[in-house]
C-alpha positions as CSV (number, residue, x, y, z in Angstrom):
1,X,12.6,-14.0,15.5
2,X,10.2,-10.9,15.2
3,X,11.3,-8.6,12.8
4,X,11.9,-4.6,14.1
5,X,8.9,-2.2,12.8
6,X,9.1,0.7,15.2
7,X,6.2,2.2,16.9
8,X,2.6,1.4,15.7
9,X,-0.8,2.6,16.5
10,X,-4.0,-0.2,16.8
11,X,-6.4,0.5,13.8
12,X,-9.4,-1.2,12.0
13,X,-10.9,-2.0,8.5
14,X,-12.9,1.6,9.6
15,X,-9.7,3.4,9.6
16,X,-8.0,1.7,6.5
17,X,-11.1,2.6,4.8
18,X,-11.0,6.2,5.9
19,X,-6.8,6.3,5.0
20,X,-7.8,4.6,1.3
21,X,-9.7,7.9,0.8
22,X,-7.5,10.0,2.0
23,X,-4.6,8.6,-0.3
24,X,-7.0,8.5,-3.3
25,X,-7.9,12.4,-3.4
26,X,-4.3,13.2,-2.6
27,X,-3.4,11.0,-5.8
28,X,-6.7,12.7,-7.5
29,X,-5.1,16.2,-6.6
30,X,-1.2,14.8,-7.5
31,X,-2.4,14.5,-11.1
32,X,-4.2,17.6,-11.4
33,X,-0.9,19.1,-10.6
34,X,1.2,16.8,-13.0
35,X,-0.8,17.8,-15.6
36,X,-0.1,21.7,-15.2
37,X,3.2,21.0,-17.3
38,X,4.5,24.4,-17.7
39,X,4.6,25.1,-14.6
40,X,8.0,23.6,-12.6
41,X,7.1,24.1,-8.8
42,X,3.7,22.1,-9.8
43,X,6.1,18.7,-10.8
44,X,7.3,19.0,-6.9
45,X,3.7,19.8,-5.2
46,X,2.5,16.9,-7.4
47,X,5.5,14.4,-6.3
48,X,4.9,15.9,-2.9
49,X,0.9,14.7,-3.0
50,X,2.2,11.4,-4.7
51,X,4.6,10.6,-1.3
52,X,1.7,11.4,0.6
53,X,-1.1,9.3,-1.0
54,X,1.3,6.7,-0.7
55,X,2.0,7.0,3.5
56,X,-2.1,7.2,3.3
57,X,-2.4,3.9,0.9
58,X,0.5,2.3,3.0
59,X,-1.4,3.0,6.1
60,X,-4.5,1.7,4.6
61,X,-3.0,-1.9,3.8
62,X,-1.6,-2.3,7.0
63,X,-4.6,-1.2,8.9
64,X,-6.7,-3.6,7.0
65,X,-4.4,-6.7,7.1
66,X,-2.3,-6.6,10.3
67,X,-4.5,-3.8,12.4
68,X,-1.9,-1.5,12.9
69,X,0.1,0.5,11.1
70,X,3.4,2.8,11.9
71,X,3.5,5.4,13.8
72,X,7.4,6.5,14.1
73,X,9.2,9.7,12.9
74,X,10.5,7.3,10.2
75,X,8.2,6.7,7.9
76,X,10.5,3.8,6.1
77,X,9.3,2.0,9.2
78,X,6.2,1.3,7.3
79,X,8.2,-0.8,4.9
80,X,8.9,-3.0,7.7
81,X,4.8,-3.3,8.2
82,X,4.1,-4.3,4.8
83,X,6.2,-6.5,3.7
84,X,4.3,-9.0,6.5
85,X,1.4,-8.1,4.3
86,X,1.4,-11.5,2.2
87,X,1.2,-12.1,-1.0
88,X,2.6,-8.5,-2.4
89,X,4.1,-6.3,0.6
90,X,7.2,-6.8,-0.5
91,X,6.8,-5.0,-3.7
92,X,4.2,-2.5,-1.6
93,X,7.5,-2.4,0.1
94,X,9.8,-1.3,-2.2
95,X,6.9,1.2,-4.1
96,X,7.4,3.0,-0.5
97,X,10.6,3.2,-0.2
98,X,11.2,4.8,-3.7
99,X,8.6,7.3,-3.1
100,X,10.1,8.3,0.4
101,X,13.4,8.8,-1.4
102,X,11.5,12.0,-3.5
103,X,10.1,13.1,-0.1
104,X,12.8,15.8,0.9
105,X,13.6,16.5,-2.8
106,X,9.9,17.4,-3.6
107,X,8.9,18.7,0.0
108,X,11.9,20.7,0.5
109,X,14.3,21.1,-2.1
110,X,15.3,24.2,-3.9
111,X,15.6,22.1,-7.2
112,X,12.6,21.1,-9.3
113,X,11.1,17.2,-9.7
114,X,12.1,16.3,-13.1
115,X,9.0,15.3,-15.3
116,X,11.0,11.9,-15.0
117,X,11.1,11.3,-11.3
118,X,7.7,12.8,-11.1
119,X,5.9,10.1,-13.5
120,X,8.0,7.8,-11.5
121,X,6.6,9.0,-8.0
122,X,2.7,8.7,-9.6
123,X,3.5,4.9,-10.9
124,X,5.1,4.0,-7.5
125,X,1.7,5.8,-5.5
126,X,-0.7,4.0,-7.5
127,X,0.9,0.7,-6.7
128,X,0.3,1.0,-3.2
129,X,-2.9,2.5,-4.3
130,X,-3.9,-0.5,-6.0
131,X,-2.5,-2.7,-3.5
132,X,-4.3,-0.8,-0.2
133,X,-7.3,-1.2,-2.5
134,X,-6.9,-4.9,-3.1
135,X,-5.4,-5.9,0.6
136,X,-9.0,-3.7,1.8
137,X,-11.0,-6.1,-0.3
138,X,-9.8,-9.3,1.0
């Protein structure tokens, strides 16, 4: 039995390539923001940059192991994708999911990121970091 993922789009190594980047200067820019600390709206822009380097880095993994990678209004479809990524989507997985619980809280909400949840969010976007980086590799 084939498991549901929602729509995907075809992509290559190129592409996962070009997503690693792209989730790698929007973790690069996430910090920057983290470390303005006196500054409240900067813990959500930062968490915000954090759940988007890790849709980039999620991208990236998938692109490079299974050649496509979501494409559906959900983005928790992408959890499906890579936990077929083997060994580690699973955890890649769950690093996704916790970062897209943030997304409306740090994209939209009228109550900052605590320092908490936003050290949280950085952790769980380097993961896939690292991972997209590793699964690139093999």
């Amino acid at each position: 039995m084939t498991r549901r993922t929602g729509r995907t789009q075809p992509c290559d190594r190129t592409q996962a390539r070009t997503r690693l980047e792209n989730a790698q200067k929007s973790f690069e820019v996430a910090e920057l923001a983290a470390a303005e600390e006196g500054i409240p709206a900067s813990r959500s822009v930062a968490a915000a940059l954090a759940v988007l380097s890790g849709i980039a880095a999620a991208d990236a993994a998938c692109c490079a192991s299974l050649g496509r990678r979501s494409r559906g209004e959900d983005h928790r479809e992408a959890a499906a994708l890579l936990r077929q990524i083997l060994p580690g989507g699973d955890r890649a997985a769950k690093a996704l999911i916790e970062l897209l619980n943030l997304k409306d809280t740090a994209q939209y909400g009228l109550i900052p990121i605590t320092r908490r949840e936003l050290t949280t969010a950085l952790r769980r976007a380097k993961r896939l970091l690292d991972f997209a980086d590793e699964v690139r590799r093999r």
